[in-house]
PDB file with SEQRES, HELIX, SHEET and CRYST1 records, atoms N, CA, C and O in Angstrom:
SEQRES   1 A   71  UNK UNK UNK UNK UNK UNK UNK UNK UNK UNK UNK UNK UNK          
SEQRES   2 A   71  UNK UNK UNK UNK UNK UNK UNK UNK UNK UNK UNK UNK UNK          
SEQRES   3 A   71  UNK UNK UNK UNK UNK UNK UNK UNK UNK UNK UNK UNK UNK          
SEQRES   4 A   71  UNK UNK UNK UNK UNK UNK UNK UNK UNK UNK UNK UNK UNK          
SEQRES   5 A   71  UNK UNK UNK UNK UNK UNK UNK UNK UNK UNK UNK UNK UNK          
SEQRES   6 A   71  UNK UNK UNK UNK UNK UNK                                      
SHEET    1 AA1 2 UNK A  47  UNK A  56  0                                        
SHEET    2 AA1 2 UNK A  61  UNK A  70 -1                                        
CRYST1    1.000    1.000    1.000  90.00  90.00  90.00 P 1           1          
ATOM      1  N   UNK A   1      -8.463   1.735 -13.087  1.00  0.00           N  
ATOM      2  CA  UNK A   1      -9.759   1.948 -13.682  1.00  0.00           C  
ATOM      3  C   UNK A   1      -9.601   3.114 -14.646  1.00  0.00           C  
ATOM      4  O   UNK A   1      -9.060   4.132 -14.212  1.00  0.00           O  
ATOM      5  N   UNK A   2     -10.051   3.071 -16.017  1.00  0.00           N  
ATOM      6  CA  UNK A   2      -9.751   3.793 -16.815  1.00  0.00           C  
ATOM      7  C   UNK A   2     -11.609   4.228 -17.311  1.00  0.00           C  
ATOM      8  O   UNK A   2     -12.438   3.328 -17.174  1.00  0.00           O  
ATOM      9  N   UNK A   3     -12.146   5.829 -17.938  1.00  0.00           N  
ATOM     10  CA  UNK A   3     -12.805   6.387 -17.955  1.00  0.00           C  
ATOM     11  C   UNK A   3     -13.444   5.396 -19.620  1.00  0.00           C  
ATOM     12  O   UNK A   3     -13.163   4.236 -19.921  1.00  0.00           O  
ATOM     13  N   UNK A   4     -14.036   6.057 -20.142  1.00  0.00           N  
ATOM     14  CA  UNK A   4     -14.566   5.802 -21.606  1.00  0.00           C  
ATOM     15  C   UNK A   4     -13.950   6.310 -22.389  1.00  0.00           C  
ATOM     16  O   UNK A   4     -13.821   5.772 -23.488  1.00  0.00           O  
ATOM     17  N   UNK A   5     -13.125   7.984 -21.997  1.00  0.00           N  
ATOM     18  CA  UNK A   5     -12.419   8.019 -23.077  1.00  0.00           C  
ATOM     19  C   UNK A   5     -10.615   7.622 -22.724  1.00  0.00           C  
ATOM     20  O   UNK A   5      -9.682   8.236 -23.242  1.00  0.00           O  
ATOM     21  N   UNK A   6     -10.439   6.294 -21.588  1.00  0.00           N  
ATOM     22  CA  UNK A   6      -9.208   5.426 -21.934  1.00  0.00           C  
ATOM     23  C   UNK A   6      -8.526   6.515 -20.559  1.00  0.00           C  
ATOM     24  O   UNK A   6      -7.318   6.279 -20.552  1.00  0.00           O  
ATOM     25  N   UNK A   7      -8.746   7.232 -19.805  1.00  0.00           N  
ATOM     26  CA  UNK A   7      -7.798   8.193 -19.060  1.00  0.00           C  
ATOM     27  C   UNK A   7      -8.168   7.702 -17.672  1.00  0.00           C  
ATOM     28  O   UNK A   7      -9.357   7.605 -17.367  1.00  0.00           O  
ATOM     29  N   UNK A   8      -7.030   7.331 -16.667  1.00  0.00           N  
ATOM     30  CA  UNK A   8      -6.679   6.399 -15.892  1.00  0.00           C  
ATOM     31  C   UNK A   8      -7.505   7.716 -14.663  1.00  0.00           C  
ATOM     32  O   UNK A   8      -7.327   8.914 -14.444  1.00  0.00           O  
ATOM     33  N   UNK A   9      -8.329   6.756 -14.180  1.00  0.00           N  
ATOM     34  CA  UNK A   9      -9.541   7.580 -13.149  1.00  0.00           C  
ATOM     35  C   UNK A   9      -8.939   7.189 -11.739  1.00  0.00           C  
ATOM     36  O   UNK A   9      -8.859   7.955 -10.778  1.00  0.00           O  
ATOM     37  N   UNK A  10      -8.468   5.674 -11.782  1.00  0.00           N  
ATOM     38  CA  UNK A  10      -7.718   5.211 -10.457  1.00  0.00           C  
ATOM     39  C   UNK A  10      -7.246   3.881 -10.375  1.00  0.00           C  
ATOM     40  O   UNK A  10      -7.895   2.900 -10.737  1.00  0.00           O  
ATOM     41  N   UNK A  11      -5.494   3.849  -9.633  1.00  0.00           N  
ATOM     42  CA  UNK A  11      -4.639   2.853  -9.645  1.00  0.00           C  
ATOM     43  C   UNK A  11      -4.877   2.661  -8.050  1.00  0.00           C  
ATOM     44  O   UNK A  11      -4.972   3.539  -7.193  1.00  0.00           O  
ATOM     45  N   UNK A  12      -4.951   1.156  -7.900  1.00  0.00           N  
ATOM     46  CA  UNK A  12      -4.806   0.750  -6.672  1.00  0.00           C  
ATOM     47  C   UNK A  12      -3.400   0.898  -5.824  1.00  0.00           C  
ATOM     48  O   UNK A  12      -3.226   1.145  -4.630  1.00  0.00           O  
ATOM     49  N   UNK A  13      -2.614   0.694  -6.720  1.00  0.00           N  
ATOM     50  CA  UNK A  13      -1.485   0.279  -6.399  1.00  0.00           C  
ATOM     51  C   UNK A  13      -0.517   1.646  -6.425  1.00  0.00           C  
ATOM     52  O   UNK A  13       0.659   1.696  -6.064  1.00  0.00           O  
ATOM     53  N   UNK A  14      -1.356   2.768  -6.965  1.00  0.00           N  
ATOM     54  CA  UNK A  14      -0.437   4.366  -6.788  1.00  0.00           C  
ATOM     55  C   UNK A  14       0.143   4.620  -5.443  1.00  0.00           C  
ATOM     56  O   UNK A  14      -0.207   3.993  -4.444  1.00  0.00           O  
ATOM     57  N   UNK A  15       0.724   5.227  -5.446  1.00  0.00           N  
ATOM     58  CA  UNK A  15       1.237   5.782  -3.875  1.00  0.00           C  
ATOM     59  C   UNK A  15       1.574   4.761  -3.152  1.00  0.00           C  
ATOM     60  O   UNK A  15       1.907   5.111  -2.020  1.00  0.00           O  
ATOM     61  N   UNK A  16       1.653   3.052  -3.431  1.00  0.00           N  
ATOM     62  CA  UNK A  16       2.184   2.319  -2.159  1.00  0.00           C  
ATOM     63  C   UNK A  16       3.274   2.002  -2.380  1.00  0.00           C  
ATOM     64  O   UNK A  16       3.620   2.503  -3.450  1.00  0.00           O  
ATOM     65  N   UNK A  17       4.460   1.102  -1.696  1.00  0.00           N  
ATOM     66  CA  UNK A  17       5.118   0.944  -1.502  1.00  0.00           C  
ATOM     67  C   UNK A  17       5.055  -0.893  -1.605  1.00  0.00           C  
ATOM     68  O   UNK A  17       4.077  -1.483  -1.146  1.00  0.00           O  
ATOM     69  N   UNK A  18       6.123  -1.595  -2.207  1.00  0.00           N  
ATOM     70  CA  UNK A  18       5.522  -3.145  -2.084  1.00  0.00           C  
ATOM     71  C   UNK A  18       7.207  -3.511  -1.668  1.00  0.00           C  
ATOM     72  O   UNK A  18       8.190  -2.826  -1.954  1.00  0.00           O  
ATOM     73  N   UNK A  19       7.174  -4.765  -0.936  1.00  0.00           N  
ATOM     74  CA  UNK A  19       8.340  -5.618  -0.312  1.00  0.00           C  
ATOM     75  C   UNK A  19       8.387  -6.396  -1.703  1.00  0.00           C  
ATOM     76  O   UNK A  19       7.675  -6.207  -2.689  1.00  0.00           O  
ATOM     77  N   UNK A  20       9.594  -7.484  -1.491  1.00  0.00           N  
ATOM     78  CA  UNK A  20       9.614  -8.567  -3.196  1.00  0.00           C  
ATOM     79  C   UNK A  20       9.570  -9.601  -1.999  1.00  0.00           C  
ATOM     80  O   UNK A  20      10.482  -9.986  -1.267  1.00  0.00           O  
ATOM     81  N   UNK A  21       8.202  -9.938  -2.030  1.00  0.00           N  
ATOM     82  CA  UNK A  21       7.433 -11.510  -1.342  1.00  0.00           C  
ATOM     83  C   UNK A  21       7.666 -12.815  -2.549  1.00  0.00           C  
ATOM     84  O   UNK A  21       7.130 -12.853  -3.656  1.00  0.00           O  
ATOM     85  N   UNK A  22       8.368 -13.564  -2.119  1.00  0.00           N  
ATOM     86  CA  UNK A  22       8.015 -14.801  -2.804  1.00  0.00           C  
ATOM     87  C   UNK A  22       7.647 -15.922  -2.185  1.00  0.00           C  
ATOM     88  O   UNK A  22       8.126 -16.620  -1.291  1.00  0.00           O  
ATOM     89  N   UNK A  23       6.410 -15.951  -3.050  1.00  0.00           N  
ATOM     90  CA  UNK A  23       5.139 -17.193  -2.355  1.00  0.00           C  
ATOM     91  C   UNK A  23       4.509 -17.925  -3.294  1.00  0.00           C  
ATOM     92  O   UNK A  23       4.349 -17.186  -4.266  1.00  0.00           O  
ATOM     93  N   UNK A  24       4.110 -18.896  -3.485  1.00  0.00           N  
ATOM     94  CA  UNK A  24       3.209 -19.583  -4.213  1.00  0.00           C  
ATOM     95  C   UNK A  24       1.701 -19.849  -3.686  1.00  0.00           C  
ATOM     96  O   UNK A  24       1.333 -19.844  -2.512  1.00  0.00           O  
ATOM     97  N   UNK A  25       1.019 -20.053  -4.694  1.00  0.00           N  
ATOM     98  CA  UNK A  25      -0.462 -20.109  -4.500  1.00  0.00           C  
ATOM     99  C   UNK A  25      -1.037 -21.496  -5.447  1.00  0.00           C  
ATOM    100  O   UNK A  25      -1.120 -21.173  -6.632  1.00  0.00           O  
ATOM    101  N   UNK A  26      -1.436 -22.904  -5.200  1.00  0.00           N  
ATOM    102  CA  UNK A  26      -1.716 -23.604  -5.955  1.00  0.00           C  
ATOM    103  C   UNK A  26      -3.604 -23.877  -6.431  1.00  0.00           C  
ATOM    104  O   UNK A  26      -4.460 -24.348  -5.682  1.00  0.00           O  
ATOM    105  N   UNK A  27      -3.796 -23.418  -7.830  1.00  0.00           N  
ATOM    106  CA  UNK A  27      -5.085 -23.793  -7.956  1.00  0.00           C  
ATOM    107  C   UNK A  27      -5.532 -25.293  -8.769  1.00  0.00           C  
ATOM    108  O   UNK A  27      -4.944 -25.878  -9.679  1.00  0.00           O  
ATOM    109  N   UNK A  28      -6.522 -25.566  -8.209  1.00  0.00           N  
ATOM    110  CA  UNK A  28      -6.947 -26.843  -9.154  1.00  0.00           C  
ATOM    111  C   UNK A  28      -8.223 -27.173  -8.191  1.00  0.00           C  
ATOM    112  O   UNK A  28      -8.973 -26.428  -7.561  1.00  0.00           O  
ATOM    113  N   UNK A  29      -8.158 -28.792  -8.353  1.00  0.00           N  
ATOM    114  CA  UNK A  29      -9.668 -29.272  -8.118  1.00  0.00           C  
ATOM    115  C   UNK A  29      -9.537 -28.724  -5.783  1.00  0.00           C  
ATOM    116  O   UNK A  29      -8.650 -28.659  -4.932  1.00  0.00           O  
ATOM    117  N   UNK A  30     -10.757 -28.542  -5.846  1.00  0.00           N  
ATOM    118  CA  UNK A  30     -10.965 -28.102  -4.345  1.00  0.00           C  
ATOM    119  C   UNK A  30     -10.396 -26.293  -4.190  1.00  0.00           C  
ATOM    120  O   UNK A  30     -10.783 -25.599  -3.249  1.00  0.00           O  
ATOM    121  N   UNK A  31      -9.442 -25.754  -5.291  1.00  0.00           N  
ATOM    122  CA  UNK A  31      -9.743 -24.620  -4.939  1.00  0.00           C  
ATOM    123  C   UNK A  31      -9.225 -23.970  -6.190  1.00  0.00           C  
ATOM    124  O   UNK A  31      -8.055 -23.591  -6.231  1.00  0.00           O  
ATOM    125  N   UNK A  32      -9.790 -23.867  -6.904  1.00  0.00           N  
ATOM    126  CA  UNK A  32      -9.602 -23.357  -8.219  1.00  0.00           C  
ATOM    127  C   UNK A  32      -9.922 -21.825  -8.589  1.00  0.00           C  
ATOM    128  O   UNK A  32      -9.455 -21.342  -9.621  1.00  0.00           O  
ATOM    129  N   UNK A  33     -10.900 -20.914  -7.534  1.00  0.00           N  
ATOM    130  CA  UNK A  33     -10.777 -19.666  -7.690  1.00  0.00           C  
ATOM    131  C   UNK A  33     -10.035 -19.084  -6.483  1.00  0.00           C  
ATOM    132  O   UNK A  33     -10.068 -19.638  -5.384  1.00  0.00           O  
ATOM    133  N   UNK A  34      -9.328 -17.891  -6.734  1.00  0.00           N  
ATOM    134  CA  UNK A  34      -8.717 -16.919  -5.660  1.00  0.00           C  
ATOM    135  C   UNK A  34      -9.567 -15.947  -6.059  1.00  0.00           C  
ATOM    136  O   UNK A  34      -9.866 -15.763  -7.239  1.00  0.00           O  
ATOM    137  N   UNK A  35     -10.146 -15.050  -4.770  1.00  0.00           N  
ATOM    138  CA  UNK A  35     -10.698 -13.951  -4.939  1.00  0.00           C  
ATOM    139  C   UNK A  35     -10.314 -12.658  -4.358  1.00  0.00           C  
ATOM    140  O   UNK A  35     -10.807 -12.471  -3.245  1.00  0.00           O  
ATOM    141  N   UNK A  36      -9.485 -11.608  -4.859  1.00  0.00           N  
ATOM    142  CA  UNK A  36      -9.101 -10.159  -4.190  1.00  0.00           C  
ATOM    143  C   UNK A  36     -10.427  -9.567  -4.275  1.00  0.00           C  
ATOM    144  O   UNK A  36     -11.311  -9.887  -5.069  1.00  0.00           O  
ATOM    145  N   UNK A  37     -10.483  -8.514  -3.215  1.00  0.00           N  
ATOM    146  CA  UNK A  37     -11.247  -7.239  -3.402  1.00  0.00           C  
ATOM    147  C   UNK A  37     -10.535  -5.997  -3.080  1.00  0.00           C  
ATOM    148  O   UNK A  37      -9.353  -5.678  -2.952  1.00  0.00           O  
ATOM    149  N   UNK A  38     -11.742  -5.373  -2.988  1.00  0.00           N  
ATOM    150  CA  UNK A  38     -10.818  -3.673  -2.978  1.00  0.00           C  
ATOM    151  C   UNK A  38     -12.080  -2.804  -3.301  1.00  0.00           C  
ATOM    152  O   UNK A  38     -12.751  -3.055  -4.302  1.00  0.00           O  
ATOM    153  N   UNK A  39     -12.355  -1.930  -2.575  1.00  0.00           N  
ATOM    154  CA  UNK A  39     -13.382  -0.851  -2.739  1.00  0.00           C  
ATOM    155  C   UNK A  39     -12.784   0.633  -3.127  1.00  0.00           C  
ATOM    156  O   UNK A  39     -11.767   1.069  -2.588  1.00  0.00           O  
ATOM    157  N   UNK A  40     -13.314   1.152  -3.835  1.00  0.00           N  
ATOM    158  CA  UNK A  40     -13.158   2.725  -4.169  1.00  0.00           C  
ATOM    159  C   UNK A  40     -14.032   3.421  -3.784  1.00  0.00           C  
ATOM    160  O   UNK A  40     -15.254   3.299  -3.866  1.00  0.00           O  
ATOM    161  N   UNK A  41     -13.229   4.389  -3.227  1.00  0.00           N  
ATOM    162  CA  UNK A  41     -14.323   5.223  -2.292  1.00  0.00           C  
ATOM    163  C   UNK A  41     -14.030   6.756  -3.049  1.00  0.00           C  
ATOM    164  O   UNK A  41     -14.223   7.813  -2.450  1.00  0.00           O  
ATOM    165  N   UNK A  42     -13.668   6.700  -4.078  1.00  0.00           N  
ATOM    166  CA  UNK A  42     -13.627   8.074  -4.394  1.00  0.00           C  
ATOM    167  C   UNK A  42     -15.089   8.389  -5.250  1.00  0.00           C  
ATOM    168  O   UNK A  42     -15.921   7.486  -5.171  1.00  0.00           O  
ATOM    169  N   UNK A  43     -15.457   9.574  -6.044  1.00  0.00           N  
ATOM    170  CA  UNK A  43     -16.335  10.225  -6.666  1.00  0.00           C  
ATOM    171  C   UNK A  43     -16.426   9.407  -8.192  1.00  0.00           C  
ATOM    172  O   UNK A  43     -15.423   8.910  -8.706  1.00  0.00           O  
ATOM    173  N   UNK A  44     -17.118   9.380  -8.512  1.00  0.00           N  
ATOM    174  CA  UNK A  44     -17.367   9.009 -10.168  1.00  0.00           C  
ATOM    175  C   UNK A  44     -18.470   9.323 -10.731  1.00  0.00           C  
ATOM    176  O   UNK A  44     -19.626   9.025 -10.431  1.00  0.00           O  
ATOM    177  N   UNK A  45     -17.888  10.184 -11.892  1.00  0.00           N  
ATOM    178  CA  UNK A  45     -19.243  10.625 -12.703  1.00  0.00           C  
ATOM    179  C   UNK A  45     -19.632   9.519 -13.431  1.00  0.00           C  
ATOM    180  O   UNK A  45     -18.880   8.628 -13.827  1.00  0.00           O  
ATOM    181  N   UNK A  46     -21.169   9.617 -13.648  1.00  0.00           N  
ATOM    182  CA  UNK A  46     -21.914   8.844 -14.580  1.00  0.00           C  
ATOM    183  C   UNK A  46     -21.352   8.635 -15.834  1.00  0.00           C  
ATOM    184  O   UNK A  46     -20.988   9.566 -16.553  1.00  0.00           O  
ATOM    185  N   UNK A  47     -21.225   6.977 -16.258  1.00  0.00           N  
ATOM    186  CA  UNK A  47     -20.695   7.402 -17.628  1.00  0.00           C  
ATOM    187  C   UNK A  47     -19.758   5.838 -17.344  1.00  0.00           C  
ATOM    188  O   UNK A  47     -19.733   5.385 -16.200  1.00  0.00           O  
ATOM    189  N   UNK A  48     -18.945   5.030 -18.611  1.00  0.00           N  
ATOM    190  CA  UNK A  48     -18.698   3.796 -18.302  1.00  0.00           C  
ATOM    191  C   UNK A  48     -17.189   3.888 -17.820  1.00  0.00           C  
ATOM    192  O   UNK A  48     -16.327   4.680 -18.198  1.00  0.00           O  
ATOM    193  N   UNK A  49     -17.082   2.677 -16.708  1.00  0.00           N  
ATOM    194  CA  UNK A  49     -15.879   2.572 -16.932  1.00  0.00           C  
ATOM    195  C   UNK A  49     -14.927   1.540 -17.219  1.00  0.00           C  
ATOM    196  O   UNK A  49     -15.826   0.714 -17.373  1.00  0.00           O  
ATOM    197  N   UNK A  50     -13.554   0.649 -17.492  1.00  0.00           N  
ATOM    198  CA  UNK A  50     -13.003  -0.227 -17.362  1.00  0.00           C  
ATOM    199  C   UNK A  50     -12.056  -0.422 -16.017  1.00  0.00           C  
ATOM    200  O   UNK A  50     -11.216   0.291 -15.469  1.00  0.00           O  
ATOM    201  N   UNK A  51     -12.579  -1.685 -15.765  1.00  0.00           N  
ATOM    202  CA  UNK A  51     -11.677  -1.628 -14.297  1.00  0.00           C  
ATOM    203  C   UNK A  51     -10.992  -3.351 -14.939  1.00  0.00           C  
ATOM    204  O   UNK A  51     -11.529  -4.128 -15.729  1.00  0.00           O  
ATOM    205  N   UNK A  52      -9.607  -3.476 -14.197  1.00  0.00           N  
ATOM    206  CA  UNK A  52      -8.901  -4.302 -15.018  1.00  0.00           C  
ATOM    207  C   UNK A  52      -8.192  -4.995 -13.745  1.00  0.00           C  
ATOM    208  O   UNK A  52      -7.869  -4.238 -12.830  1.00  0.00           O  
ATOM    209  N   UNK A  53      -7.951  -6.239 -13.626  1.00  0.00           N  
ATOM    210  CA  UNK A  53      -6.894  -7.185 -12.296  1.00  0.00           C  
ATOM    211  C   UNK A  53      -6.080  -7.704 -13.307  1.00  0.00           C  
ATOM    212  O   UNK A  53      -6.275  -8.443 -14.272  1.00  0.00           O  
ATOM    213  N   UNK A  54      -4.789  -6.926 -12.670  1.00  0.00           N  
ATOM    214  CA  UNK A  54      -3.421  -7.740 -13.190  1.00  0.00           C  
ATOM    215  C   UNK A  54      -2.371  -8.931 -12.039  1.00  0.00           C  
ATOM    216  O   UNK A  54      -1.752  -8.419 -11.107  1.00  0.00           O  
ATOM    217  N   UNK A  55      -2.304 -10.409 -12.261  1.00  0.00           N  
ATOM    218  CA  UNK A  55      -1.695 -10.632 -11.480  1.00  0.00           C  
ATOM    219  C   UNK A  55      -0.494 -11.406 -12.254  1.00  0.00           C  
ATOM    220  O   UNK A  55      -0.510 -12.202 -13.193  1.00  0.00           O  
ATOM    221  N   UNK A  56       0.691 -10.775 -11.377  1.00  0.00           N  
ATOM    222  CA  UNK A  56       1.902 -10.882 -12.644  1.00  0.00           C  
ATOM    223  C   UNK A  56       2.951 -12.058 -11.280  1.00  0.00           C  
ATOM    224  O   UNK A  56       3.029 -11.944 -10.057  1.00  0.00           O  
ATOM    225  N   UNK A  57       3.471 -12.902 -12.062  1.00  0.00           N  
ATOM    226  CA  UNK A  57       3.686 -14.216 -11.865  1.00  0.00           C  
ATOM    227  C   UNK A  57       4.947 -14.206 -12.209  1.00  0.00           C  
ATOM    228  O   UNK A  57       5.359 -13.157 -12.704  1.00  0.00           O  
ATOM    229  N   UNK A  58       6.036 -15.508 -12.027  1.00  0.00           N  
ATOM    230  CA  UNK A  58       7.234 -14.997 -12.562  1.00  0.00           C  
ATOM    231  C   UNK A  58       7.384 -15.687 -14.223  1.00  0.00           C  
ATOM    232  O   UNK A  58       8.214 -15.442 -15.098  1.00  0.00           O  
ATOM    233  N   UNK A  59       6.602 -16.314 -14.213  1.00  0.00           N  
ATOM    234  CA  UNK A  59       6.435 -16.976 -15.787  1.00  0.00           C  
ATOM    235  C   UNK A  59       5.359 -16.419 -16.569  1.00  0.00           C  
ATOM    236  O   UNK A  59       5.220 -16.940 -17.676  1.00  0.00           O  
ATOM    237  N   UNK A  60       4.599 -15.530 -16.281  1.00  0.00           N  
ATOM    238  CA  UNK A  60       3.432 -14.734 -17.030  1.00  0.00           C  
ATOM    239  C   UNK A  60       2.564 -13.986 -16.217  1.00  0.00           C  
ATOM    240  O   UNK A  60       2.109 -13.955 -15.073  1.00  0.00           O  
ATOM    241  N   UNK A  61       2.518 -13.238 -17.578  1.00  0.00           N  
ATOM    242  CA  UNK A  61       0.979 -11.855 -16.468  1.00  0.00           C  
ATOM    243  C   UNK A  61      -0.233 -12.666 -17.220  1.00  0.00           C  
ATOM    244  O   UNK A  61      -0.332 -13.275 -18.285  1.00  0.00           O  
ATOM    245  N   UNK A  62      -1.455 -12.241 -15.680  1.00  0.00           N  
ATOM    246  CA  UNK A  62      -2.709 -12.693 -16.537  1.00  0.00           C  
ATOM    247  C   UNK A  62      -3.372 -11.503 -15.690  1.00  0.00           C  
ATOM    248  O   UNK A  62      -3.162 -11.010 -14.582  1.00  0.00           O  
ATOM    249  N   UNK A  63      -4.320 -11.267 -16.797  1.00  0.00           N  
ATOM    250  CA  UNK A  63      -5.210 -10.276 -16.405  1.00  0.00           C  
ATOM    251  C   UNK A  63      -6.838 -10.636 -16.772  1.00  0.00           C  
ATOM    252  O   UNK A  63      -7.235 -11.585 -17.447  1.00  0.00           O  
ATOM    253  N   UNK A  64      -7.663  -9.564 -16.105  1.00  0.00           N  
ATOM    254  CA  UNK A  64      -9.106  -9.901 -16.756  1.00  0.00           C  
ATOM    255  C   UNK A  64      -9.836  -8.289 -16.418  1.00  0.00           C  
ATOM    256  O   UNK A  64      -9.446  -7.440 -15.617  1.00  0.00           O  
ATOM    257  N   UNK A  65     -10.770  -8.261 -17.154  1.00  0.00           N  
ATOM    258  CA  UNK A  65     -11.453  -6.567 -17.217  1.00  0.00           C  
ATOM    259  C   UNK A  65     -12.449  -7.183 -17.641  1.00  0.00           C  
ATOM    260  O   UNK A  65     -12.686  -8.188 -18.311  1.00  0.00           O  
ATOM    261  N   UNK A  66     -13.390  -5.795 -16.736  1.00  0.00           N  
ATOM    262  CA  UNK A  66     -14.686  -5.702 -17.026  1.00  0.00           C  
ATOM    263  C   UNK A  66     -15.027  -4.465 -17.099  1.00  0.00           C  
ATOM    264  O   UNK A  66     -14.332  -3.589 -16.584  1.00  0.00           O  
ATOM    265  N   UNK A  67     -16.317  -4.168 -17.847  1.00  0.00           N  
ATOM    266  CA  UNK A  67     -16.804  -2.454 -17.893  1.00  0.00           C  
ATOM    267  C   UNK A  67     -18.022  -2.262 -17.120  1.00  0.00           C  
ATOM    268  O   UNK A  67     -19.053  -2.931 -17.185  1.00  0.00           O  
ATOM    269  N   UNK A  68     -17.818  -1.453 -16.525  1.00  0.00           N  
ATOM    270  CA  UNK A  68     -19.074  -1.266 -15.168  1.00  0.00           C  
ATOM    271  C   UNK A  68     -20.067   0.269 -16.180  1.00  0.00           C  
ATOM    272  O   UNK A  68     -19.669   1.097 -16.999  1.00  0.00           O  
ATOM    273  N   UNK A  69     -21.177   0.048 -15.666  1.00  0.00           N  
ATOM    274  CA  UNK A  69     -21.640   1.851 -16.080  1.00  0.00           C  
ATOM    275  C   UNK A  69     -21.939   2.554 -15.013  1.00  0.00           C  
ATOM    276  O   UNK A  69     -22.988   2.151 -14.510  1.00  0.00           O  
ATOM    277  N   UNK A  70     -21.522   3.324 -14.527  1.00  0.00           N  
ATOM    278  CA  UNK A  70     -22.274   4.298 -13.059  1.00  0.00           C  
ATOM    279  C   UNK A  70     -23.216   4.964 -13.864  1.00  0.00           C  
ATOM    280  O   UNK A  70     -23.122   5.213 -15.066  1.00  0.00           O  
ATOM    281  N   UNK A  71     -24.254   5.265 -12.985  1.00  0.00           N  
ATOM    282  CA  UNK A  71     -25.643   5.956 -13.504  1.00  0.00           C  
ATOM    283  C   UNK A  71     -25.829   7.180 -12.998  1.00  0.00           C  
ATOM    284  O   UNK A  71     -26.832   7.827 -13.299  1.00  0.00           O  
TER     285      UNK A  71                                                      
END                                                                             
């Protein structure tokens, strides 16, 4: 999640540690969305931010972002 002015507020993935899992996941008709979550529990000042899902594949990354505003 990056601030308004672009400066990285928080990585999910900082500080862990990952195994190299290889698995497949098939989408189409009957199950065509996958859904992660993940909550942040830290502080955030008012003001917009970009929060971004990268899921990287062995034939391509796809990603998607959205901009939230805290009030």
């Amino acid at each position: 999640m990056v601030d308004a002015e672009g400066q990285e507020v928080w990585r999910w993935s900082n500080e862990r540690i990952f195994a190299q899992v290889l698995g497949q996941e098939t989408l189409g008709p009957g199950r065509e969305d996958m859904v992660y979550t993940e909550a942040y529990a830290g502080p955030l000042e008012p003001g917009g931010y970009k929060v971004t899902g990268i899921l990287i594949a062995s034939d391509r990354t796809i990603s998607a972002s959205i901009t939230i505003t805290i009030r």
